[in-house]
Structures are given as C-alpha cells and as structure tokens.
C-alpha positions in Angstrom: -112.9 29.4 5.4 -111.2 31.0 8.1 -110.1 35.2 7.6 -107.0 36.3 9.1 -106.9 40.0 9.2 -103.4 41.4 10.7 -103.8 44.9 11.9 -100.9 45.5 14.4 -100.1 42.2 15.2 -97.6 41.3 12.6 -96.3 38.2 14.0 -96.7 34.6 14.0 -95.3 34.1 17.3 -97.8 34.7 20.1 -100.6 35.7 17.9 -103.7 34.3 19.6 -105.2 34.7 15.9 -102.8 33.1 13.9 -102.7 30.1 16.6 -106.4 29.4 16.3 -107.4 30.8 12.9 -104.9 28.1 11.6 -105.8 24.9 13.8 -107.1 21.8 12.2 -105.6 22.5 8.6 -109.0 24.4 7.9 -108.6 26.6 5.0 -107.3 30.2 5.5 -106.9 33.6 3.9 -104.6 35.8 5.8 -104.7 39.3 4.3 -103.8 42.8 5.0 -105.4 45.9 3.9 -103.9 48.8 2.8 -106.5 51.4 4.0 -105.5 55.2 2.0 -107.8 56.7 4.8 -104.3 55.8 6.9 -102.0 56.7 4.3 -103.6 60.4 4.1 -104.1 60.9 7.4 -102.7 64.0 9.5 -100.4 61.9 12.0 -99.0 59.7 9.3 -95.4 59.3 9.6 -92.8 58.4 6.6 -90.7 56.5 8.6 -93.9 54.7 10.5 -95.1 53.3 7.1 -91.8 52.4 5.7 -91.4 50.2 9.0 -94.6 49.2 8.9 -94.4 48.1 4.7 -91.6 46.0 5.7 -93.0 44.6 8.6 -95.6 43.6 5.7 -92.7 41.7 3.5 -91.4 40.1 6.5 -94.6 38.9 7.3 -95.3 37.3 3.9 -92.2 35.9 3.7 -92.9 34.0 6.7 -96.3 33.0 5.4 -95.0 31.4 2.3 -92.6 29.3 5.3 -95.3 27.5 6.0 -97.4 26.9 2.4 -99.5 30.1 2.8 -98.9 33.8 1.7 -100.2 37.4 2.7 -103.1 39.2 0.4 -102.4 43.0 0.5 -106.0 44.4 -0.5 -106.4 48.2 -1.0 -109.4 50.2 -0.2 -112.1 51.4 2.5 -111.7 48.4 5.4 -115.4 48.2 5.4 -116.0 47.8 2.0 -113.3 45.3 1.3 -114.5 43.3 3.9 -118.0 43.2 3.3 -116.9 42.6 -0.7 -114.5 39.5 0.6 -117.2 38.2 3.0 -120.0 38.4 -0.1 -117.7 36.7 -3.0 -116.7 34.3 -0.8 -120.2 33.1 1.0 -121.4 32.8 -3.4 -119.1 30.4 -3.5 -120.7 28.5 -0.6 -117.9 28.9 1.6 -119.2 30.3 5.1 -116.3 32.8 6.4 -115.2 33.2 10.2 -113.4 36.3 10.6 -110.6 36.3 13.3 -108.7 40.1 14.0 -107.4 41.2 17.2 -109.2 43.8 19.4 -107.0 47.2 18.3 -106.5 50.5 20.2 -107.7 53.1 17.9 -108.6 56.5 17.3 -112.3 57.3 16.4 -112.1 56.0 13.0 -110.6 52.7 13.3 -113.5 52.2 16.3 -116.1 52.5 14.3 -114.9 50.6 11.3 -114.7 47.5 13.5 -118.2 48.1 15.2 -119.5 48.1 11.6 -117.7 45.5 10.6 -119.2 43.3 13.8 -122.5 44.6 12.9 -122.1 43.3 9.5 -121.0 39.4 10.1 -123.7 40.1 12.9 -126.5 40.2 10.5 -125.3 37.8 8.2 -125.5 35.4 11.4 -121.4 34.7 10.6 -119.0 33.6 13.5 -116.1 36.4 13.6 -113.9 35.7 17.1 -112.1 38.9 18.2 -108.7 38.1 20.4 -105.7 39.7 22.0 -102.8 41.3 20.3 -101.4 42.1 24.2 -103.1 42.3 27.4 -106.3 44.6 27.3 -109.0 44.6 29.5 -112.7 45.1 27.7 -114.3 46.4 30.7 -112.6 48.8 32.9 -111.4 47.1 36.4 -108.6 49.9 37.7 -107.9 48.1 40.7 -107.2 44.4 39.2 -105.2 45.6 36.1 -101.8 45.0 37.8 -102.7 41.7 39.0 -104.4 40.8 35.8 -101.7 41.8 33.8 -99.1 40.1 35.3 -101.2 37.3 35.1 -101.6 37.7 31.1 -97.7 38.2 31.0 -97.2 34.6 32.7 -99.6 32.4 30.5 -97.8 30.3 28.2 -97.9 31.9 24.7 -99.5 30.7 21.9 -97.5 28.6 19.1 -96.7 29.4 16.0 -98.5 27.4 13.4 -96.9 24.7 11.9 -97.8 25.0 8.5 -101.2 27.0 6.9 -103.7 26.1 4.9 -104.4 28.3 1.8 -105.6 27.8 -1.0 -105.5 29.4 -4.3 -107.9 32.0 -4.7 -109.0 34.3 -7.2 -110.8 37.7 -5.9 -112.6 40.2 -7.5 -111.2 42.8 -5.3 -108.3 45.7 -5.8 -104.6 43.7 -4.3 -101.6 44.6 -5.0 -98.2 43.0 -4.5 -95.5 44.0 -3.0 -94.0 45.3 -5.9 -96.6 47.2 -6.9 -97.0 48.2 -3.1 -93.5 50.0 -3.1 -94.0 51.7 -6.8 -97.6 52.8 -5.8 -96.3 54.4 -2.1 -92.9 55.0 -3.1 -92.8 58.2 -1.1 -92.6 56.2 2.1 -89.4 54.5 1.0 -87.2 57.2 0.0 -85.3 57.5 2.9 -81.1 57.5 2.9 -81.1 55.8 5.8 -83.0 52.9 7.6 -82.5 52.9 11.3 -85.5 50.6 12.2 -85.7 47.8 9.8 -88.9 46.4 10.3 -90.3 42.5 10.5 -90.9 39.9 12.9 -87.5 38.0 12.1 -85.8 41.6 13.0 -87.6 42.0 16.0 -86.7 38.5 17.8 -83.0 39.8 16.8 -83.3 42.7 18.3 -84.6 40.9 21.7 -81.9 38.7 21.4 -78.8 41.1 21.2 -80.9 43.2 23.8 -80.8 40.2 26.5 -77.0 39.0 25.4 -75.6 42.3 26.4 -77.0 45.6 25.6 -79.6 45.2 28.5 -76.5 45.8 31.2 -76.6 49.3 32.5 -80.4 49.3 30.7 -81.6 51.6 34.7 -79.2 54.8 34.7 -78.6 54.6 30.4 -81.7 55.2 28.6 -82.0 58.2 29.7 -78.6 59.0 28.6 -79.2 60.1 24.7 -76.1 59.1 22.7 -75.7 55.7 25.2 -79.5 54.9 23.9 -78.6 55.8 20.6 -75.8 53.4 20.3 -78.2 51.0 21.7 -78.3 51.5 25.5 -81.9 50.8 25.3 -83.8 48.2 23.4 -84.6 49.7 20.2 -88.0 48.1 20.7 -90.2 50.3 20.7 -91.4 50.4 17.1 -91.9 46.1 16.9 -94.1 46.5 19.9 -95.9 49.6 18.1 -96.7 47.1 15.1 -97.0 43.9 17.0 -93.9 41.8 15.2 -93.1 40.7 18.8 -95.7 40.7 21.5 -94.9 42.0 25.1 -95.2 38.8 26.5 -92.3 37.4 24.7 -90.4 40.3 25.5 -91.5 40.1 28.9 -91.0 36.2 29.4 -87.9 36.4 27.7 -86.3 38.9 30.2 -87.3 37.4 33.4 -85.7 33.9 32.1 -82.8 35.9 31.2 -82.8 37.6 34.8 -83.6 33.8 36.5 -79.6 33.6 34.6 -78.3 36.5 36.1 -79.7 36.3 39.4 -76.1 36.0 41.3 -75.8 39.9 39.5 -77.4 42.2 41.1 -76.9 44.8 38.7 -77.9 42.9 35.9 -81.1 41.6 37.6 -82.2 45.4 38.8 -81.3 46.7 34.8 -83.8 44.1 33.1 -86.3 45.1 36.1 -86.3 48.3 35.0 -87.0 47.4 31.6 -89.7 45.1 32.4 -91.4 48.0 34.1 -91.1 50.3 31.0 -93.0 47.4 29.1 -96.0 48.0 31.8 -96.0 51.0 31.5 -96.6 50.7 28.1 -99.6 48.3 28.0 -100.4 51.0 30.4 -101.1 53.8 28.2 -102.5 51.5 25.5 -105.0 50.6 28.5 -105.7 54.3 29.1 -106.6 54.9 25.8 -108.9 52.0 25.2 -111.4 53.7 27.2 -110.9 57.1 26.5 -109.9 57.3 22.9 -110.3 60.8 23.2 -107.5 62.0 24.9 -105.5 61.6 21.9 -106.8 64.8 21.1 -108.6 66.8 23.9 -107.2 68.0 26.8 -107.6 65.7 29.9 -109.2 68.5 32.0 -111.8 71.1 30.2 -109.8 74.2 32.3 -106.8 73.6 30.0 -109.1 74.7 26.6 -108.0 78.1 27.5 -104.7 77.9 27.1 -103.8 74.6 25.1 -105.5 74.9 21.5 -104.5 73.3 18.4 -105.6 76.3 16.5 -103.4 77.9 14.4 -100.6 79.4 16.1 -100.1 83.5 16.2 -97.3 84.5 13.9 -94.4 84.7 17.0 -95.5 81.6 18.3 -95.3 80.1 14.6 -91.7 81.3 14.4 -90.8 79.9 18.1 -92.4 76.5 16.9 -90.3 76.5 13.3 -87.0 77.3 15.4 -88.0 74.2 17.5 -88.9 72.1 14.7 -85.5 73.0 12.9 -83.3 72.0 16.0 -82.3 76.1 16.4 -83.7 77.3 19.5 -80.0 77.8 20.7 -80.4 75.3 23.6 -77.8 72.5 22.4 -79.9 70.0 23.9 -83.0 70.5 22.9 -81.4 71.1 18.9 -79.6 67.9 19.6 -82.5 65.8 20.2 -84.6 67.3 17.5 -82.6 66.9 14.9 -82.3 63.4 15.8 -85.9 63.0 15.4 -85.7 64.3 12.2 -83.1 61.7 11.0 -83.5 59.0 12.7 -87.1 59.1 13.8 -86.5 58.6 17.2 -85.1 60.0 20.8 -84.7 58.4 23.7 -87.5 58.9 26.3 -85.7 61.8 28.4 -85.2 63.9 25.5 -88.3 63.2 24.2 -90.2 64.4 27.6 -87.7 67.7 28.3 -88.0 68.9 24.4 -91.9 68.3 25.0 -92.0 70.6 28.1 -89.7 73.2 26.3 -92.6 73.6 24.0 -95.3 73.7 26.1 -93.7 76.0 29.1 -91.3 77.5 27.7 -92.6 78.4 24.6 -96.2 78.2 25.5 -96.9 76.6 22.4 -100.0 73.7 22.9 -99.0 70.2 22.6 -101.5 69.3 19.7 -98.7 71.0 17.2 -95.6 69.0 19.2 -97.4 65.8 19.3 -98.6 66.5 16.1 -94.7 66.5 14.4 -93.6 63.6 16.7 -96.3 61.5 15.3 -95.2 62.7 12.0 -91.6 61.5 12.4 -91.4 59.1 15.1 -90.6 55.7 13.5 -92.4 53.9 17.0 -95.3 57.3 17.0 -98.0 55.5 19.5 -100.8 57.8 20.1 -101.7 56.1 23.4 -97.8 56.6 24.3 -97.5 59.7 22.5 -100.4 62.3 23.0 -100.7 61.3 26.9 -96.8 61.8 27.2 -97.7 65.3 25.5 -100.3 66.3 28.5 -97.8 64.8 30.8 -95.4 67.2 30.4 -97.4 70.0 29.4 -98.5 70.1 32.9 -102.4 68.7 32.3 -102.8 65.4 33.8 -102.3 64.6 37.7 -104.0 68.0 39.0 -104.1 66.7 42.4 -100.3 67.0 42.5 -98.9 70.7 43.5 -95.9 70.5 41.4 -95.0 69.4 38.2 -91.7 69.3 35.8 -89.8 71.5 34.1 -86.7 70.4 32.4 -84.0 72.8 31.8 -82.5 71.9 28.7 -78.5 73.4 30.3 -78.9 72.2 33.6 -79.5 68.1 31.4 -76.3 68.7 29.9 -73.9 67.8 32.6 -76.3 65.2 33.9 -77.0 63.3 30.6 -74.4 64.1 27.8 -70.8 65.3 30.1 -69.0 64.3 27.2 -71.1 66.0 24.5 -70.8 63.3 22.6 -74.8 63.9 21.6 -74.7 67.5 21.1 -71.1 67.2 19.0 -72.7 64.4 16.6 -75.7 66.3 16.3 -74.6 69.9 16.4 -71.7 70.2 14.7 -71.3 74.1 14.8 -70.7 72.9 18.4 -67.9 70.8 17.9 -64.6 72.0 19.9 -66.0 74.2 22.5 -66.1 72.7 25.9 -68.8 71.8 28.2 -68.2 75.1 30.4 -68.5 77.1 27.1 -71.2 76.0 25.8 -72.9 76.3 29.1 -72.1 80.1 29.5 -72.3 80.5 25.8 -69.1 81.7 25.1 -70.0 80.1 21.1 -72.0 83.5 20.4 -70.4 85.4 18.1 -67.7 83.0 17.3 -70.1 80.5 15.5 -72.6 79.6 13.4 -75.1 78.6 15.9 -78.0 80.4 16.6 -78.6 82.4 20.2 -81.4 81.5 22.5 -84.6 82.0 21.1 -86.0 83.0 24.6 -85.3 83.3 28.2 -85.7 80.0 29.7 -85.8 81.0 33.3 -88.5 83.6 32.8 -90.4 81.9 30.6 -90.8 79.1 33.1 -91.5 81.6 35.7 -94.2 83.2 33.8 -95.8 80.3 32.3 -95.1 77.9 34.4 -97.2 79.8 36.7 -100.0 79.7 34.1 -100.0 76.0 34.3 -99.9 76.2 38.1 -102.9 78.0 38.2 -104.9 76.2 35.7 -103.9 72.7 37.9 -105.0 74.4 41.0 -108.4 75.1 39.3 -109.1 71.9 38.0 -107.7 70.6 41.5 -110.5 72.7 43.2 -113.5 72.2 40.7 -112.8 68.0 41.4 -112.4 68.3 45.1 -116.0 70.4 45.3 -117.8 68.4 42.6 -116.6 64.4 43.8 -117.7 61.9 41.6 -116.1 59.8 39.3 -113.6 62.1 37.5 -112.4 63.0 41.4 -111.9 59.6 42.2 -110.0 59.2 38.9 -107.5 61.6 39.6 -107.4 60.4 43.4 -106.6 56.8 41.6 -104.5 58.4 39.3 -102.3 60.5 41.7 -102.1 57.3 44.1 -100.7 55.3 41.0 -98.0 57.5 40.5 -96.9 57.7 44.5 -96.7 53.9 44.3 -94.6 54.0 41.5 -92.2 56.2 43.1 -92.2 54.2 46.3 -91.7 51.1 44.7 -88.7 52.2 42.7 -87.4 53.3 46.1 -87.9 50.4 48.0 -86.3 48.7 44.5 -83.5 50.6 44.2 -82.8 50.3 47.9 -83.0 46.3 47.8 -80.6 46.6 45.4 -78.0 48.5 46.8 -78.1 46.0 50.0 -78.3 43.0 47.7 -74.9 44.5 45.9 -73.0 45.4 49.3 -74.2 41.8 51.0 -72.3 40.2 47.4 -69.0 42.5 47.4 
C-alpha cells in the first residue's frame, strides 16, 4: 500500500509523487490532512484557505478521473499519520509513504522529521521527492546551473489511472461537504478573484501564453494593467503547487521558440521566466534559513525592527495604512486592493512595504504580518524576505537602498489614474496635476497626508543608513562565513542588474536589425 500525502503539490501533472507512488497499479491512498494547527495559525489568510479548499475539490475531482479519490483527514499531522501507518500495517498491509520535501516554517520542519523518525523505526520505506527544484545541501555557486538543469528534464506524467481501493478508517475525515460547513468562514467571500485547482491553473497558463504575456517586461509593474491581467495571475497556483514551475517554465520557452521572429514578444516571456527564478529563489533561501521568516537578517536591525506591540502613534499610522487612508492615493489604492482582492502587483506591493517601514518607521513583522493575512498567493519565503528587502535589512554591503515615493509612482505607473479612480473613488474627477499638489483637501472626502513623506525619509532613512553601515563594518572586521554571504549576496544582485542590461540592450538591437 502505497500513501500519497499532497501538501503543496496539488497536481497531477508533474508530481514526482503521484508519477511513482501510482506505477505498477499497486494499491494507493492519496489523502490530505486538514491540520487546525494551520487553520488557527497567526499568518492564516481567508482568501489563502478558500484557494487552497478548492484547490482540494479540484484535486479530488481529478482523482475520481482516474478510479481513485482524495481522503481529507483532520487532526495533528503526526498523529494521523502514525494512526493510518498503525491500522493499516494490522491489517498486514506494509505502507510506503511518498510526500514531497516542503519549505516550512519551524512547525511543519519538525512534523516531517518526526514523521521520518517514525517509519524509521518501524523499518518502513517512505521516499521523499520534489514538488520544484530544491537543493538539500547548500551549493550557492551551482544553483543556477542546477536549476536550469531541473527546469529542462522532461516532466513526469500523469498517471493513467490509480489504484484505490475501498477502505474503511478509524480515523476523523471529513468530506467536502462537511469541509465547507465545518470552515465555512473561509468561504464567505462576495467575490472570488483566484479560483483555485489544477484544471484552473493550466487555463490560466494557457490564456497567459496566447496573449496576455505581450507587454508582460514594462506592465507588471503597472497596477491596473496587472490587474486586468497584464501579468500572469500565477502566483497563488505556484504557492499551492496545482501547476509546477517547470511546466510553466517549459511551456513559455516553447511558446518563445514560436515567437522568436518577435523580438518583443521573446524579451516579454524572458522576463517572466526570470520572475519564476527568482521565485524558486526565495523558496531556496528559506530552506536553509527557515528563520528569516521572522528574525531580522542582521542582529543590528533588533533595535529598531521589533514586532512588539506598536506605541499608540505608531498604532494609529499602521490602522491609517491598513485602512488605505494615509492620504497618498497610491499607497490607499494598492491597499485597498489587497483587501479586496487579496492581491497587488509586485511594485505596489514593494513601495507600500517601504512606506511602512521608512516612512512610517513601523517594523515589517506587523506589514508582513497583514499581507500574509490577505494575500490570496501569501508565500513566507516570497513574502517576509520581500519585507527585509525593502525595509532596508538585507544587502548591507550595498551604500544605498530604495525608497519609493508613493507621488513621484503616480505619473510613472498609473498617468491615467485609472488605479487610483477604481480604487479611490473620493478621487474620481480631479486630474493628475491635482491630485499631485493636492488641490482635493478641503473639497473632498479624502483624508490629508498622514505624515511628511520627504522628512520622514530623511530622518529615517538615515536610521536605516546607519544601521547598514554597522552591520557593513561588523562583517568586514569579523570575515567568515556571514561576510562571504553577503559578499555572494551583493555579487548576485550586480549580476542581475548587468544581465538585464546586456538583455535589454540585445533587444533593442535585435528590434532595430528587424524594422
């Protein structure tokens, strides 16, 4: 008896676990568990489990496709496991557990040690595979090669039909309808903007690659473009594994291998491709250090970044930022998207992220904290590393580091105010000059400026700058391995940056040679 436990890796498409847990018509039990720990847990998000629920459905109904079905147990992982594993080796079966190695935070890390330890000692085969690239052991300089190398391996197939057999367990299930009535907070929502599954996620590829990839470079970070669809609304199926990146990823370079004679096509789905690394990126990053979900990168930082309760003028700065009324139209704009929709596009995500933490020198634990609680695709290996980003924590060797201003993005990313107007309404027929000078005080609704952005990022900006220069100091007289980190990790980023210049410049002679 084989034991298929999905995690996040709902798909049967390029699911190393489903391929070989199923081979040879050997029986299998392909479950789920629906752990409360999850469901009670700080950085929950309603719109996260509501995806992730249907994601679930999906999922069985693919099952029963091919003469199977999905149990949905409910209780502590460990325990269920270990319960399953016993009932099932009294009945003289003799289980192999497949599941695929997970990024996790502290508690999901030590649930599958224990639950290794466990088959371990019962001297019972368990195989543990790949839901996307991952190295086990930490090789910085090979990852790029390694990955790519991942990326082009054929992928594995999806089973043709799966043997399970009827089954009945002593254990707490539920069904799908008991599922909904049981969690029904996470599915009253007016409005799905994510539907989740596999079946939605290969359609959402698809119309990506037919059209809305075109323009993909200069549009996602252009907020009501990406909200129309600009970008590919991805983000949450690779979060949950319906589609794995190297579908996505050998998909868009046989769509580019079509569109090569384009130049502009070809350089848009590069650019996409290179968000997906990035991606597996951060995953990577958090692998090995699970705790930067939560602690600041560099000990200097502790100071000054805290998530302590916040002082009762910060707590009322926060709320106004929370509420999308901090007066700066962008900024409100994007928030109140999140709130919706429970999503923004990446640009709006990072400059709302550094208002917070400069501007407002409020730490990121409380931002990352509400994104995680509302973002439908809430990644902490994306998410609380974007945070430090942009709070001005990681890359110390660096001498500068951003600071969005929230007007100044205006002209650049929304000229028509076609954002701001369908999210701000008390916005709606002043022009992009008045709202700039903010000639709407006193004549509307919407709330002043909640502080002086200019100053603040003079004063605690500086903060930041001198907190960097410390930690730059402390690694540069100490050495060692957290030195040559950040040496690796400042070298990464100048690559980047000189590769999307040499890019960008191939381009723009590829396009002149063609006209």
């Amino acid at each position: 008896m084989h034991l298929l436990w999905f995690r996040r890796d709902l798909r049967l498409t390029d699911n190393e676990i489903a391929t070989l847990a199923t081979d040879n018509g050997v029986a299998v039990l392909p479950f789920f568990i629906i752990d409360p720990w999850f469901y009670t847990w700080a950085d929950v998000g309603t719109a996260r489990v509501r995806f992730l629920f249907e994601c679930l459905e999906n999922l069985n109904s693919n099952l029963r496709k091919l003469g199977s079905r999905l149990y949905l147990f409910e209780g502590n992982s460990i325990e269920i496991l270990q319960e399953l594993t016993k009932q099932l080796t009294e009945r003289g079966y003799k289980p192999k557990l497949f599941f695929n190695r997970d990024v996790q935070v502290e508690y999901g890390i030590n649930r599958d040690k224990t639950i290794v330890d466990f088959y371990k000692q019962l001297n019972l085969d368990y195989h543990i595979g790949l839901n996307n690239f991952l190295q086990s052991v930490e090789q910085r300089d090979p990852w790029f090669n390694e990955y790519y190398t991942y990326q082009r391996q054929p992928q594995y197939p999806i089973p043709q039909t799966i043997n399970t057999p009827q089954l009945t367990l002593n254990l707490p299930q539920l069904t799908f309808e008991e599922l909904k009535q049981k969690y029904h907070s996470f599915w009253a929502v007016e409005k799905v903007y994510f539907p989740g599954g596999e079946t939605q996620a290969k359609s959402k590829l698809d119309s990506f690659l037919k059209k809305r990839y075109y323009g993909y470079h200069w549009k996602l970070s252009r907020p009501m473009l990406s909200q129309l669809g600009a970008t590919s609304h991805l983000s949450p199926h690779l979060t949950f594994g319906t589609i794995s990146t190297r579908t996505v990823y050998q998909s868009t370079k046989a769509r580019a291998e079509e569109l090569k004679t384009q130049p502009k096509a070809e350089f848009s789905l590069k650019a996409f491709r290179d968000r997906l690394r990035w991606h597996d990126s951060f995953t990577q990053r958090l692998y090995f250090y699970p705790e930067i979900a939560y602690k600041n990168r560099y000990q200097e930082f502790d100071e000054w970044y805290t998530p302590l309760k916040l002082p009762r003028e910060k707590q009322e700065l926060f709320q106004a930022w929370l509420e999308g009324l901090t007066g700066f139209p962008l900024v409100d704009a994007s928030m109140r998207q999140l709130k919706t929709m429970g999503w923004m596009n990446f640009r709006m995500r990072a400059m709302c992220a550094t208002f917070l933490t400069i501007n407002c020198g409020i730490s990121w634990h409380h931002g990352a904290r509400h994104y995680m609680n509302y973002l439908v695709d809430g990644d902490l290996a994306i998410d609380n590393w974007q945070w430090q980003m942009q709070a001005g924590v990681t890359n110390p060797l660096s001498d500068t580091f951003r600071i969005y201003n929230p007007n100044k993005n205006i002209p650049e990313k929304d000229p028509d105010l076609k954002f701001i107007y369908y999210w701000v309404s008390e916005l709606k027929g002043y022009s992009l000059p008045e709202i700039i000078q903010g000639k709407y005080i006193g004549t509307s609704s919407y709330p002043q400026t909640i502080l002086d952005w200019a100053k603040t990022r003079k004063v605690n900006g500086k903060i930041i700058s001198d907190l960097r220069k410390k930690v730059r100091e402390r690694l540069t007289l100490q050495g060692g391995t957290e030195y040559e980190s950040a040496v690796a990790a400042q070298e990464t980023v100048n690559k980047y940056w000189q590769h999307k210049d040499r890019e960008y410049k191939e381009f723009k002679e590829l396009e002149a040679e063609l006209e």
